[in-house]
LUMLUM-859015 format. One record per residue: x, y, z of N, C-alpha, C, O, CB in turn; residue in one letter; residue number from 1. Coordinates in steps of 0.1 Angstrom, whole numbers, always signed. Glycine has a CB too. Example, Ala and Ser with C-alpha at 12.3 -4.5 7.8 and 13.67 -1.06 7.14 Angstrom:
LUMLUM-859015
+-------+-------+-------+-------+-------+-------+-------+-------+-------+-------+-------+-------+-------+-------+-------+------+-----+
:  n.px :  n.py :  n.pz : ca.px : ca.py : ca.pz :  c.px :  c.py :  c.pz :  o.px :  o.py :  o.pz : cb.px : cb.py : cb.pz : rest :  nr :
+-------+-------+-------+-------+-------+-------+-------+-------+-------+-------+-------+-------+-------+-------+-------+------+-----+
:  +132 :   -57 :   +78 :  +123 :   -45 :   +78 :  +132 :   -33 :   +78 :  +142 :   -33 :   +85 :  +113 :   -45 :   +90 :    A :   1 :
:  +128 :   -22 :   +71 :  +137 :   -11 :   +71 :  +129 :    +0 :   +79 :  +134 :   +11 :   +80 :  +141 :    -6 :   +57 :    S :   2 :
+-------+-------+-------+-------+-------+-------+-------+-------+-------+-------+-------+-------+-------+-------+-------+------+-----+
***
This chain:
LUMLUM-859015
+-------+-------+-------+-------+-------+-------+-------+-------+-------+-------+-------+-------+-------+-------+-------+------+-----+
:  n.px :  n.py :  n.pz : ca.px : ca.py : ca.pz :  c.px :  c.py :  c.pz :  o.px :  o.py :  o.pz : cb.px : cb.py : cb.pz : rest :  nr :
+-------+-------+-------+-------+-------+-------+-------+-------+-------+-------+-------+-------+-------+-------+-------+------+-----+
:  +713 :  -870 :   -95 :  +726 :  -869 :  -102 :  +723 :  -862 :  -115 :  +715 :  -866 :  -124 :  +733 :  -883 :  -104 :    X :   1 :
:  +732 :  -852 :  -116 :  +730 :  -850 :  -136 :  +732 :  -857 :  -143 :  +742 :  -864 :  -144 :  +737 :  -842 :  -143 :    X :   2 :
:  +721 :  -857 :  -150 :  +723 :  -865 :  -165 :  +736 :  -862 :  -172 :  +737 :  -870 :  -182 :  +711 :  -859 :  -177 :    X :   3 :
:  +744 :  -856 :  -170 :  +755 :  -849 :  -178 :  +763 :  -862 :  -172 :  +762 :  -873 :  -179 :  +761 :  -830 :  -174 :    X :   4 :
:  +769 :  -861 :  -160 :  +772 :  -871 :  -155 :  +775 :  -884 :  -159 :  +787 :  -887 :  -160 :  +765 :  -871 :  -150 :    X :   5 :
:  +765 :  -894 :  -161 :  +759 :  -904 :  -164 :  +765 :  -904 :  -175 :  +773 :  -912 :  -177 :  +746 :  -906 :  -162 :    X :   6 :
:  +761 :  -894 :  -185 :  +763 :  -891 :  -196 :  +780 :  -897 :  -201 :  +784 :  -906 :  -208 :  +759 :  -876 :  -196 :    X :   7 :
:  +788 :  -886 :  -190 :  +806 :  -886 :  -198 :  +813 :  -903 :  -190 :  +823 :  -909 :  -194 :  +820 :  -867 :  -189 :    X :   8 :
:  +804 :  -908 :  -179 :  +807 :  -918 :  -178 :  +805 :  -930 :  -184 :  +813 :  -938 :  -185 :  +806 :  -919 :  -170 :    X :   9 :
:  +793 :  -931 :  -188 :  +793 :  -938 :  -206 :  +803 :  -936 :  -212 :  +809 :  -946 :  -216 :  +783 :  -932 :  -217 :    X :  10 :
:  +807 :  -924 :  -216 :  +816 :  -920 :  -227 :  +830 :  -921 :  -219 :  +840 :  -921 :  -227 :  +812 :  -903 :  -234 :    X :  11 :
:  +834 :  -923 :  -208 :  +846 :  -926 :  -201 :  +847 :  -939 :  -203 :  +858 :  -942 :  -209 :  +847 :  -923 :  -186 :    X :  12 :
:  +839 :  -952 :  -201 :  +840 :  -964 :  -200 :  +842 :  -966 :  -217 :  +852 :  -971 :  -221 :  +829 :  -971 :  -192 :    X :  13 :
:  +828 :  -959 :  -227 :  +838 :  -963 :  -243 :  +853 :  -960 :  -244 :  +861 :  -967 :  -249 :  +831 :  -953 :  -256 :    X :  14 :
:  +855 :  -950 :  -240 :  +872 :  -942 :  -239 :  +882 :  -955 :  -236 :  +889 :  -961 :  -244 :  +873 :  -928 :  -224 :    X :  15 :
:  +880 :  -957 :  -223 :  +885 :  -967 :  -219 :  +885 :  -982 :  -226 :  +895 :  -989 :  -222 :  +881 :  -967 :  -209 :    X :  16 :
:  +877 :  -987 :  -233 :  +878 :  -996 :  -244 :  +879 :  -992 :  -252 :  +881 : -1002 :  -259 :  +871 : -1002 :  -247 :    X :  17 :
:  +879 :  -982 :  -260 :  +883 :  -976 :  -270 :  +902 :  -980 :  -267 :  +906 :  -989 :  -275 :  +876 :  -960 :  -270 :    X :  18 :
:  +910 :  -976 :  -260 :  +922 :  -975 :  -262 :  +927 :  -990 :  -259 :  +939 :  -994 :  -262 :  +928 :  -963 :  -254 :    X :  19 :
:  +916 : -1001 :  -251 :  +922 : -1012 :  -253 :  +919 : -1017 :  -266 :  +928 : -1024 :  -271 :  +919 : -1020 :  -243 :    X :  20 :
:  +910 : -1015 :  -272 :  +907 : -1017 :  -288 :  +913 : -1015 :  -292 :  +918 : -1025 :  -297 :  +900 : -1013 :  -296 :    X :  21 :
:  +923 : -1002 :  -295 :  +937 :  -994 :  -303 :  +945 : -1009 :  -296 :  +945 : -1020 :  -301 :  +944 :  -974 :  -296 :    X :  22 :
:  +949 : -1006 :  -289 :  +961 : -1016 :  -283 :  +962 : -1029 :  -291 :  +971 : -1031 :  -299 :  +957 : -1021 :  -266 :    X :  23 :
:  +951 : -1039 :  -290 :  +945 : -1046 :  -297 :  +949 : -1051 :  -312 :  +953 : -1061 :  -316 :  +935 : -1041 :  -297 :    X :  24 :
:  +945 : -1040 :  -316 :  +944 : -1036 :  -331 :  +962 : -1034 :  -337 :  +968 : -1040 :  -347 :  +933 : -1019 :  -333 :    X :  25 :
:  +969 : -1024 :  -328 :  +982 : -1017 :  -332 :  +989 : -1026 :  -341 :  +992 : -1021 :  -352 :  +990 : -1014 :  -319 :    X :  26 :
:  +993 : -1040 :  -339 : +1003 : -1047 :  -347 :  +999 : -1058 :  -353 : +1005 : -1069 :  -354 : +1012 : -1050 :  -340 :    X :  27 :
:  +985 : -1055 :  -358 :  +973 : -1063 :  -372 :  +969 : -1053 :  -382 :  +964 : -1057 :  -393 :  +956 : -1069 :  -365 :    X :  28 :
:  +970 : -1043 :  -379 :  +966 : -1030 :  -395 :  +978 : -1017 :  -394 :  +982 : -1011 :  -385 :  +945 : -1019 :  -392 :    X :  29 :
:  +981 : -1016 :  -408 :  +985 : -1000 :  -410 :  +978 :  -992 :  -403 :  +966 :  -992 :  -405 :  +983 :  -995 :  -422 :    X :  30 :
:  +985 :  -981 :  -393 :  +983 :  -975 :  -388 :  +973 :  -964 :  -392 :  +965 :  -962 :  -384 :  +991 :  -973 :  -384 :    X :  31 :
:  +972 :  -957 :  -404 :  +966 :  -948 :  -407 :  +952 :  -956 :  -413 :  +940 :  -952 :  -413 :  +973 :  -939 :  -415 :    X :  32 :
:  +958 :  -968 :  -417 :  +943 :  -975 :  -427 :  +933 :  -978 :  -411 :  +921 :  -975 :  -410 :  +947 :  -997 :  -439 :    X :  33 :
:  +940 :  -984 :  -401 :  +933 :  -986 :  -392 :  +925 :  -974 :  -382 :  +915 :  -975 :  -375 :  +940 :  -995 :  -386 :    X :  34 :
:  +933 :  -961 :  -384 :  +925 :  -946 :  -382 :  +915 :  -947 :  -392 :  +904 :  -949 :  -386 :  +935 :  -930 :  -385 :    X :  35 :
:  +913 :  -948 :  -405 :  +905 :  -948 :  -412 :  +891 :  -953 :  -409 :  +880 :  -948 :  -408 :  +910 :  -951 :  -420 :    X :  36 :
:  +898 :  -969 :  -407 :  +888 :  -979 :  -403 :  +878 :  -976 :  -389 :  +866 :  -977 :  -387 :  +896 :  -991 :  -401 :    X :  37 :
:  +887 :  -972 :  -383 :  +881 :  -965 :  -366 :  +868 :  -955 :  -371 :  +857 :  -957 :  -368 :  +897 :  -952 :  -356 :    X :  38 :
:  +872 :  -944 :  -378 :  +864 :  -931 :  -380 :  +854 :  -935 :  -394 :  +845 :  -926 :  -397 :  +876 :  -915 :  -383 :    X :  39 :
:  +854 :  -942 :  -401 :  +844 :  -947 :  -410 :  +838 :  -957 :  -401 :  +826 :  -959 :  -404 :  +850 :  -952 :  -425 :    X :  40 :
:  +843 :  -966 :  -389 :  +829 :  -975 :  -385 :  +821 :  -964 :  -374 :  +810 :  -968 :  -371 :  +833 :  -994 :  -375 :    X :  41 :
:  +824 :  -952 :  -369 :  +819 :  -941 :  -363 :  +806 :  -937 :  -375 :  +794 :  -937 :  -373 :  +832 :  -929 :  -359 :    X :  42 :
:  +813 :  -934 :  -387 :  +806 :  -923 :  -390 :  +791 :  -936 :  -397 :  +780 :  -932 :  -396 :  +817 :  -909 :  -404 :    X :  43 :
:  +793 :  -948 :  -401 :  +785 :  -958 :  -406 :  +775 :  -960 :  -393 :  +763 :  -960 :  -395 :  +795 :  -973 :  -410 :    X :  44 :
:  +778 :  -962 :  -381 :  +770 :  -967 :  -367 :  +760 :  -953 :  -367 :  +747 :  -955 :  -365 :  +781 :  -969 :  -350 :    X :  45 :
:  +764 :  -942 :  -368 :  +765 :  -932 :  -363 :  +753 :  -928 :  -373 :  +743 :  -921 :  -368 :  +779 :  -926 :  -363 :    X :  46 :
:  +753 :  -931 :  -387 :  +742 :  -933 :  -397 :  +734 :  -940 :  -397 :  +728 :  -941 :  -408 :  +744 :  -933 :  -406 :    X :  47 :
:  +731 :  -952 :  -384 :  +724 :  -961 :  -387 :  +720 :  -952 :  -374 :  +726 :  -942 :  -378 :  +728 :  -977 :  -390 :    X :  48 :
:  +717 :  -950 :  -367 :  +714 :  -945 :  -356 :  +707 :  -928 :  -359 :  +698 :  -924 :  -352 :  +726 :  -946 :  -348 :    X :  49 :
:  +712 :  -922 :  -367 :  +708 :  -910 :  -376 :  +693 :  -909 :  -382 :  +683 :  -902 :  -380 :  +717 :  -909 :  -387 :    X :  50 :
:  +697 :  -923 :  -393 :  +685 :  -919 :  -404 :  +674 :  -923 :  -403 :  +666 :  -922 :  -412 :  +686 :  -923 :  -417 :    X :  51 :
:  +672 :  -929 :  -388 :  +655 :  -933 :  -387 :  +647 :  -920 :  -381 :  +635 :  -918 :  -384 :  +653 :  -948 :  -375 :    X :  52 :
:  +651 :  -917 :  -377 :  +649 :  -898 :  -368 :  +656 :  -888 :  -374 :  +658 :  -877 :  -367 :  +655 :  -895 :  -351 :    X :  53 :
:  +661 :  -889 :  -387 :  +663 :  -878 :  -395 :  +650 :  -865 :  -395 :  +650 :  -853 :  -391 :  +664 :  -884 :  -411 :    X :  54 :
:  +637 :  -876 :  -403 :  +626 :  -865 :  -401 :  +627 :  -854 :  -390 :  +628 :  -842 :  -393 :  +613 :  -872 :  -397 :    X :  55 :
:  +627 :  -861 :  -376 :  +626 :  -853 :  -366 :  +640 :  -849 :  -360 :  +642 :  -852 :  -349 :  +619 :  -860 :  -359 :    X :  56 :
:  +645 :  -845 :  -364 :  +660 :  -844 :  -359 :  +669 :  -828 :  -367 :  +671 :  -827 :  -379 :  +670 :  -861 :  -364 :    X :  57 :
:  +673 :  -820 :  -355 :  +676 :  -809 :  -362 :  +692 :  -811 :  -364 :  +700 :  -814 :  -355 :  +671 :  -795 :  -355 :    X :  58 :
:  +694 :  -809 :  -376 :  +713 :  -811 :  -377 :  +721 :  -804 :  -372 :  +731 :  -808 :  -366 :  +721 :  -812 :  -389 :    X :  59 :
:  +718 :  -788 :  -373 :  +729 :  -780 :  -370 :  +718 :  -770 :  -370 :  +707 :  -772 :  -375 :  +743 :  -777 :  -379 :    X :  60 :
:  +722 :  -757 :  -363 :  +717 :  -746 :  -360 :  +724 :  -734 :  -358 :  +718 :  -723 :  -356 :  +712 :  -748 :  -352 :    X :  61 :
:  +735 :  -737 :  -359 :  +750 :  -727 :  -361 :  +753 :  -734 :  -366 :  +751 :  -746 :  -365 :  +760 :  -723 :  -352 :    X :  62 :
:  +762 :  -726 :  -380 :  +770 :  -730 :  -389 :  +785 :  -732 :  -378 :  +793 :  -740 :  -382 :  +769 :  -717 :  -403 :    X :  63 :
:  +788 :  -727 :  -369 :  +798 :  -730 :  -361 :  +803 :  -744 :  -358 :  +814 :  -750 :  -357 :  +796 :  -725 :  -350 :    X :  64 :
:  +787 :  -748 :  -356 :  +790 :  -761 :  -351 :  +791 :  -771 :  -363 :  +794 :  -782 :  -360 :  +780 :  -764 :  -341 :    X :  65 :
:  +788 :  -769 :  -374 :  +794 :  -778 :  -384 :  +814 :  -777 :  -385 :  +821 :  -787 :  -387 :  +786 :  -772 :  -401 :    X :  66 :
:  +818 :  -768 :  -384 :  +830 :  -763 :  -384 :  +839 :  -769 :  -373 :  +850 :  -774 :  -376 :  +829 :  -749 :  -383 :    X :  67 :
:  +836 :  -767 :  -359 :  +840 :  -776 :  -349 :  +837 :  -791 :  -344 :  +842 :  -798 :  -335 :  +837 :  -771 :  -339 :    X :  68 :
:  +825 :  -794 :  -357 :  +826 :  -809 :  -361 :  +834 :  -814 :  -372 :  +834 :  -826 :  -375 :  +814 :  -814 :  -365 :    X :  69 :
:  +841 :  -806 :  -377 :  +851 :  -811 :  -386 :  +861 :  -811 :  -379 :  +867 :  -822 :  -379 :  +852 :  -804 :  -397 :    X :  70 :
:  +869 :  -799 :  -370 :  +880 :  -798 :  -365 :  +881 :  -813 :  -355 :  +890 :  -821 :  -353 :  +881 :  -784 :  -358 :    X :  71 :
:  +867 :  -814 :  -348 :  +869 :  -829 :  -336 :  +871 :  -839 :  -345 :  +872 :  -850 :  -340 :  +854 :  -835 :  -324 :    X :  72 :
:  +871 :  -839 :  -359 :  +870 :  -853 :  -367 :  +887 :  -853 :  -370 :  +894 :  -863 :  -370 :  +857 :  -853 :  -384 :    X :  73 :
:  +891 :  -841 :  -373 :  +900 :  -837 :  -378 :  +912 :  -846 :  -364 :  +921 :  -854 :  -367 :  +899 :  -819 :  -382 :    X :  74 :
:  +909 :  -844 :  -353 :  +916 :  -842 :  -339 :  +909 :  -861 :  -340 :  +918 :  -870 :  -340 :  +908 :  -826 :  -324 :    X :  75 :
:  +903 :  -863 :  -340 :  +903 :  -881 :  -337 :  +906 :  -891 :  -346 :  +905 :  -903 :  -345 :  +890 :  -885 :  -334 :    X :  76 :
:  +911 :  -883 :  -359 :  +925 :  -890 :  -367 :  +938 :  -892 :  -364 :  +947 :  -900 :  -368 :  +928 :  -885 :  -378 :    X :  77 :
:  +938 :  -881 :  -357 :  +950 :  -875 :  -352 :  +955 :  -885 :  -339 :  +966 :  -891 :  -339 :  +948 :  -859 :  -346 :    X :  78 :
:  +942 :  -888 :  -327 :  +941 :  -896 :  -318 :  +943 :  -908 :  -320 :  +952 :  -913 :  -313 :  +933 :  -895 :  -315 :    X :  79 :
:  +937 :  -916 :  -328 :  +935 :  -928 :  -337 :  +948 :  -933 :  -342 :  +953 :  -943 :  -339 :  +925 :  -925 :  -348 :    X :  80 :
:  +953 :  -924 :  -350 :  +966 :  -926 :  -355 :  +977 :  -924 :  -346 :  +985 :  -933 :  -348 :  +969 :  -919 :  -365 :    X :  81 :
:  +982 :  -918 :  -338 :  +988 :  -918 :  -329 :  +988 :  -932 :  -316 :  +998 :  -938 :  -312 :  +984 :  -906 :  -326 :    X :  82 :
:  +975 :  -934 :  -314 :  +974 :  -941 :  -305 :  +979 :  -956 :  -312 :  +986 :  -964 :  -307 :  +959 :  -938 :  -299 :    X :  83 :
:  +973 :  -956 :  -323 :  +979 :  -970 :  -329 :  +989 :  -970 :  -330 :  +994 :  -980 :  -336 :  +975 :  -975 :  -340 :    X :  84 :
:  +997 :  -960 :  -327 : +1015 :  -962 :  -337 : +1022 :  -962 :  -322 : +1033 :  -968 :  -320 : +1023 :  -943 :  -351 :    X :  85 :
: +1014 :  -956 :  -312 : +1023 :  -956 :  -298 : +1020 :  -972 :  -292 : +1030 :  -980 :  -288 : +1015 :  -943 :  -285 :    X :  86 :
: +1004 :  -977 :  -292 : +1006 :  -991 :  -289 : +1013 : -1001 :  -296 : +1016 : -1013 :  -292 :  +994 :  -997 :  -288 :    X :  87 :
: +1020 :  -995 :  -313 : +1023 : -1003 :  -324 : +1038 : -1004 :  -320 : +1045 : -1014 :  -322 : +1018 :  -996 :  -340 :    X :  88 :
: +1043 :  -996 :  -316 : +1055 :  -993 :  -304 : +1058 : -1006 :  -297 : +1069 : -1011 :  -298 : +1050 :  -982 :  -292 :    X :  89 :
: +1049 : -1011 :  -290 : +1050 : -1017 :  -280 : +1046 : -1014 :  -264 : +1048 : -1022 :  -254 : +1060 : -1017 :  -281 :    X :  90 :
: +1039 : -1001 :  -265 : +1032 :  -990 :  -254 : +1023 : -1005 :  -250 : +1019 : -1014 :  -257 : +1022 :  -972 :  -259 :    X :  91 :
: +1024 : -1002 :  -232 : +1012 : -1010 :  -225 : +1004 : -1006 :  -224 : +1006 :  -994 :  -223 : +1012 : -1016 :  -214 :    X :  92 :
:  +990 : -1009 :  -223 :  +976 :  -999 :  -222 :  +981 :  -989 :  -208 :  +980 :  -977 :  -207 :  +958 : -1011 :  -217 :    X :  93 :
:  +987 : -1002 :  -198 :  +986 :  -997 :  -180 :  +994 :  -982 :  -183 :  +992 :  -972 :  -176 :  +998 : -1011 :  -166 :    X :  94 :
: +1004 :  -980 :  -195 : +1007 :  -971 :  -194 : +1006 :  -958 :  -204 : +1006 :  -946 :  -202 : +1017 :  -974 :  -192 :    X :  95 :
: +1004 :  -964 :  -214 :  +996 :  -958 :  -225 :  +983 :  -952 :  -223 :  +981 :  -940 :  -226 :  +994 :  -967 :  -233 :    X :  96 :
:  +972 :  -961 :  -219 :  +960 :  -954 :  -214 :  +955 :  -942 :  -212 :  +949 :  -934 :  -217 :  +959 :  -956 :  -205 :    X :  97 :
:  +964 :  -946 :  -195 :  +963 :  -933 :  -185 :  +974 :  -923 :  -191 :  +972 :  -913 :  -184 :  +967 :  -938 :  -168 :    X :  98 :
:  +982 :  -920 :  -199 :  +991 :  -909 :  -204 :  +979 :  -902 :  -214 :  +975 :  -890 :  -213 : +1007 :  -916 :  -214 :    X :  99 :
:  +974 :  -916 :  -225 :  +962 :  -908 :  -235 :  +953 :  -903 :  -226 :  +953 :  -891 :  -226 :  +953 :  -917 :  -246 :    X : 100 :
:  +946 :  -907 :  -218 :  +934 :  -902 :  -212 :  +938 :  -888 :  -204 :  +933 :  -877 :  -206 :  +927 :  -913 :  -202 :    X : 101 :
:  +950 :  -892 :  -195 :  +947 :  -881 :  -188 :  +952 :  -870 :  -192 :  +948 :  -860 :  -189 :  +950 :  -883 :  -178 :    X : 102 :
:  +963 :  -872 :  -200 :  +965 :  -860 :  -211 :  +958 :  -854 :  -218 :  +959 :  -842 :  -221 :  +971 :  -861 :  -220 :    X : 103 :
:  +949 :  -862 :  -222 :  +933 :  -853 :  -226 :  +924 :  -845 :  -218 :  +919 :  -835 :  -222 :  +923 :  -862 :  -231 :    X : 104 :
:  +922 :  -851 :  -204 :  +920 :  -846 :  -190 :  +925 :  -834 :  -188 :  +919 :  -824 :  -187 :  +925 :  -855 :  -179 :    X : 105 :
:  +935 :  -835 :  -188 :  +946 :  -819 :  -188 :  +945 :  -811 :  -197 :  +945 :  -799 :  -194 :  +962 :  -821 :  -189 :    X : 106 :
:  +944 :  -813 :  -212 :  +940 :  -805 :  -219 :  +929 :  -799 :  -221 :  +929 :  -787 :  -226 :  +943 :  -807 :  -225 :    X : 107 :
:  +916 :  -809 :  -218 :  +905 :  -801 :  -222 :  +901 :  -794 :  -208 :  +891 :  -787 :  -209 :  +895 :  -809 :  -229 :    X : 108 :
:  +906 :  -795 :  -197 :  +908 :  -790 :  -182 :  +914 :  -773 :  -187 :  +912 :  -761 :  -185 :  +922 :  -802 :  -170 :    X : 109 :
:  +919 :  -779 :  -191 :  +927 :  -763 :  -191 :  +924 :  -752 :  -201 :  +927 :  -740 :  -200 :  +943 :  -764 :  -193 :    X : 110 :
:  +918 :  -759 :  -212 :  +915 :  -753 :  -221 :  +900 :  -748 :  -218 :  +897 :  -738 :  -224 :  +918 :  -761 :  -231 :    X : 111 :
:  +893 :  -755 :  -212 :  +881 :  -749 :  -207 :  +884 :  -738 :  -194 :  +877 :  -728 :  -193 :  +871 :  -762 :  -201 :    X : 112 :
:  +895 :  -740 :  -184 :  +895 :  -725 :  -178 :  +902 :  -717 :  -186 :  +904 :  -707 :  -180 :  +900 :  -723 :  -164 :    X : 113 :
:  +906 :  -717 :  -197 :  +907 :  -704 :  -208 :  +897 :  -697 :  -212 :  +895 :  -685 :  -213 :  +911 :  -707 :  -220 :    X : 114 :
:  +887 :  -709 :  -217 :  +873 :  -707 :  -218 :  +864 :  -702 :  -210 :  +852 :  -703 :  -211 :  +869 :  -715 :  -221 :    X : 115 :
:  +871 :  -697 :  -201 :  +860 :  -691 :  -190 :  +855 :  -698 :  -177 :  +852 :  -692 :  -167 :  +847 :  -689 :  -196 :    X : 116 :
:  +854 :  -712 :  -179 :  +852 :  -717 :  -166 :  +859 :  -718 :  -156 :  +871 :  -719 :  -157 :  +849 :  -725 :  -165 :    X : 117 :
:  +851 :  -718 :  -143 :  +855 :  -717 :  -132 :  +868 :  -727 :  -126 :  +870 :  -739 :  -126 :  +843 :  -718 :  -126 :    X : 118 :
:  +878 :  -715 :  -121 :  +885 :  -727 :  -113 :  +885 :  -721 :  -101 :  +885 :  -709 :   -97 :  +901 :  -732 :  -118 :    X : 119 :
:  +887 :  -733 :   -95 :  +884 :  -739 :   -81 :  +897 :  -746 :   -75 :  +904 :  -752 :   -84 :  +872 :  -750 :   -80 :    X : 120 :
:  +901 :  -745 :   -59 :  +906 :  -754 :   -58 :  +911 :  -767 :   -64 :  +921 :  -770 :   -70 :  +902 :  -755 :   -53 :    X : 121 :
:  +899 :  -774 :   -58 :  +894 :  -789 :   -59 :  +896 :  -791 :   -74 :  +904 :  -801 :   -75 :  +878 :  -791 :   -55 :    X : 122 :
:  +892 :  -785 :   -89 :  +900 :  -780 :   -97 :  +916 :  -782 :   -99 :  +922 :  -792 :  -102 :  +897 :  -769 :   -95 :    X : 123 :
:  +919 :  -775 :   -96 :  +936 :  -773 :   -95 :  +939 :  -788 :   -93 :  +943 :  -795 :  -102 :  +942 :  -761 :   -80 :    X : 124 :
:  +938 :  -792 :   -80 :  +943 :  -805 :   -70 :  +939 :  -815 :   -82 :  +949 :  -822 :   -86 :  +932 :  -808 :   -52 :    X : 125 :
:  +929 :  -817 :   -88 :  +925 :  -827 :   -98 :  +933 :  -830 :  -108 :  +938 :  -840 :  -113 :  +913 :  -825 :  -103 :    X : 126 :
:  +933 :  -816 :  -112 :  +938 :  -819 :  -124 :  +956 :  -818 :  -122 :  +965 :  -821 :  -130 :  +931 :  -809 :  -134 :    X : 127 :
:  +958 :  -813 :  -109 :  +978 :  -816 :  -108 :  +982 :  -831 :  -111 :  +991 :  -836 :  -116 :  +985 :  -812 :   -90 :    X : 128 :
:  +967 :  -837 :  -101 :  +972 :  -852 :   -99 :  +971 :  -860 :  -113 :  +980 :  -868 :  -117 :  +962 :  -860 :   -88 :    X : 129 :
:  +959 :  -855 :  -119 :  +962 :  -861 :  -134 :  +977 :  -858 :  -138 :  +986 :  -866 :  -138 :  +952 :  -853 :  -147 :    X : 130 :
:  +978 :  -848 :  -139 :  +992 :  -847 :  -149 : +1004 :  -851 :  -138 : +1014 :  -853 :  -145 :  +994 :  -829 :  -156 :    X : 131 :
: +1007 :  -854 :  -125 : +1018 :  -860 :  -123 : +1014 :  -872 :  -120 : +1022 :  -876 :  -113 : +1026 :  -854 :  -115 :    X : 132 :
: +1003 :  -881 :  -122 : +1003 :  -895 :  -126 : +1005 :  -901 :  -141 : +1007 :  -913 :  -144 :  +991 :  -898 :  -122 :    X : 133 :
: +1004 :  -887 :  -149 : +1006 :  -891 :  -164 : +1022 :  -887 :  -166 : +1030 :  -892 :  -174 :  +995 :  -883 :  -176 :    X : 134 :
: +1022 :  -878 :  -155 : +1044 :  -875 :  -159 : +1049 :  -890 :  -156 : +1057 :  -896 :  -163 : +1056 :  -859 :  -144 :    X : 135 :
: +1044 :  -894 :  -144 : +1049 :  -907 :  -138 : +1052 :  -914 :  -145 : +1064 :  -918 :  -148 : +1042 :  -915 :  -130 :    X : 136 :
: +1038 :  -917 :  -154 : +1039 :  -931 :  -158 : +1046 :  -929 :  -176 : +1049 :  -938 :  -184 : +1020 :  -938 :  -156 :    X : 137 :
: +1048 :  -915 :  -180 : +1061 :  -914 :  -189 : +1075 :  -918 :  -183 : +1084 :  -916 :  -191 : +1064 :  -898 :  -194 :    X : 138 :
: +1078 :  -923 :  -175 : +1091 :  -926 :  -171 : +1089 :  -942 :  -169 : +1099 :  -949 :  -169 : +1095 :  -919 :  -157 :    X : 139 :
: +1083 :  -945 :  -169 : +1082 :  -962 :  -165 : +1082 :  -971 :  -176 : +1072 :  -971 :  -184 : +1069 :  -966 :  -157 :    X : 140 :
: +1093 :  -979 :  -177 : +1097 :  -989 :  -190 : +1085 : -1002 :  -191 : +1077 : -1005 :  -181 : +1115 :  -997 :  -187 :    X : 141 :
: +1085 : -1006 :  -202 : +1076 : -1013 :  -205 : +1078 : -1026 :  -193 : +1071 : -1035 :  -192 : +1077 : -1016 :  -220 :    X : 142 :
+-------+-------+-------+-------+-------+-------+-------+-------+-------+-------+-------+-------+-------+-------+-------+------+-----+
***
């Protein structure tokens, strides 16, 4: 199996606690203080995990990529805050969730065959079903 793989399903299962965390959180903190709070305990973990392999560790190698690390930081305030004010709403994860996720599914789906990658079928079919399981579940009352 690819490592890649393994890899985004790690990062699918954080995702997925990640938005029951938001949920969680929505109607105990200001929404933006608690975006704050989200992306400062990232950037603190994230430095404890950094500075022991600083020595050995290259930061950037394109100045690009400092730039589209700002824009994703920029884009997961955005996430963060949103997501807390939609669960702060009253949004259920069951439906909330799967709208955040798979709307992200759809966007970065599509935005990567802009980007050149391949579409396929199997492609297409995937990602329709994402988005009319996420149209769905915009219609459905709490």
């Amino acid at each position: 199996m690819n490592p890649g793989i393994i890899f985004a399903i790690i990062a699918a299962t954080a995702f997925g606690a990640w938005t029951v965390l938001h949920q969680q959180a929505a109607n105990k903190i200001n929404y933006l203080f608690g975006a704050i709070i989200i992306s400062l305990t990232a950037a603190i973990l994230g430095l404890m995990f950094l500075l022991p392999r600083i020595k050995t560790t290259t930061l950037f190698s394109n100045p690009k990529g400092i730039l589209f690390a700002v824009l994703a930081g920029a884009c997961a305030l955005v996430i963060d805050y949103f997501a807390l004010k939609a669960y702060g709403s009253g949004l259920t994860i069951s439906i909330g969730g799967p709208i955040i996720i798979g709307g992200s599914i759809a966007i970065a789906a599509l935005i990567g065959f802009f980007l050149g990658e391949s579409i396929t079928l199997i492609k297409v079919l995937g990602l329709l079903f994402v988005i009319i399981g996420s149209g769905i579940l915009t219609t459905v009352s709490r």
